[in-house]
C-alpha positions in Angstrom: 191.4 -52.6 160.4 192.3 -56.2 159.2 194.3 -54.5 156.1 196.2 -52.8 158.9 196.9 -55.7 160.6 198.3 -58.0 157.6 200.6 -55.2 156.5 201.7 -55.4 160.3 202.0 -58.6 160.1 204.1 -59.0 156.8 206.3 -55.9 157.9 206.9 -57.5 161.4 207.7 -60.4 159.2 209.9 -58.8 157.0 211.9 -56.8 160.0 212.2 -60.2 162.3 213.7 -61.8 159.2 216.3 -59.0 158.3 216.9 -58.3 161.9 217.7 -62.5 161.8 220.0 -62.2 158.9 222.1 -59.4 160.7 221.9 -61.1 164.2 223.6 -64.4 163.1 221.7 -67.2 164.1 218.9 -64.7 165.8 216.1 -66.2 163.2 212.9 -67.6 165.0 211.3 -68.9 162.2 208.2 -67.3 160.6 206.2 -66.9 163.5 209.0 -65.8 165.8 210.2 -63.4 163.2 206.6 -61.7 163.0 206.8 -61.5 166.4 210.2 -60.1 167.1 209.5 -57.7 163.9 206.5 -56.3 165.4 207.5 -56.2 168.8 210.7 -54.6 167.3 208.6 -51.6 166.2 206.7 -51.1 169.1 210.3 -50.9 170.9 211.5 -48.2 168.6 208.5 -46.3 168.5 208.7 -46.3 172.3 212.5 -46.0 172.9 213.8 -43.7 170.0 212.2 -40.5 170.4 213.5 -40.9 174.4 216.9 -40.8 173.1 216.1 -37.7 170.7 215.6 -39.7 167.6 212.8 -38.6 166.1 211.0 -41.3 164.2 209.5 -39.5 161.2 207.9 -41.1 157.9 208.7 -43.3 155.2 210.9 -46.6 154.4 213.3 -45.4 157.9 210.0 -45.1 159.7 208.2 -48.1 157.9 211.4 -50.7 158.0 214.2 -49.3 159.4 213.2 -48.1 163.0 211.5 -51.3 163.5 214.6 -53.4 162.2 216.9 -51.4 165.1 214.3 -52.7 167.8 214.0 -56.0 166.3 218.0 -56.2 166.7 218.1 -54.8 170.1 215.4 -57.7 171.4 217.5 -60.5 169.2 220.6 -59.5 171.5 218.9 -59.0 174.6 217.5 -62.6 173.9 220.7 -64.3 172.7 222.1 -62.6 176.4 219.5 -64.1 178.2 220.0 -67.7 176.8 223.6 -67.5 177.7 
């Protein structure tokens, strides 16, 4: 259980920070990167198969189905702060 959790934690870290790089000037920092990454996930494993996408296994499911919901929070947020 905690192995789970770190590699959620260092994926969710990964994904916020990619998902920062491609939302210009969307980074958090470390912490709000974990965050948005892992929050990001939960979002596409929620959303995506709702829209017919299914989400599958490997690096699309690992990295980048998390990355899309990571982006889609970054611009919800970036509208909200407007």
């Amino acid at each position: 259980m905690l192995f789970g959790l770190m590699v959620a934690v260092i994926i969710g870290g990964i994904v916020g920070w990619l998902a920062g790089i491609v939302v210009k000037g969307g980074g958090m920092g470390l912490v709000g990167n974990v965050i948005v990454g892992i929050l990001g996930g939960v979002l596409a494993g929620w959303l995506l198969p709702r829209v017919g996408i299914p989400m599958g296994d490997g690096w699309a499911a690992t990295i980048g189905f998390p990355l899309v919901g990571a982006i889609i929070i970054l611009l919800v947020l970036r509208l909200i702060r407007r």
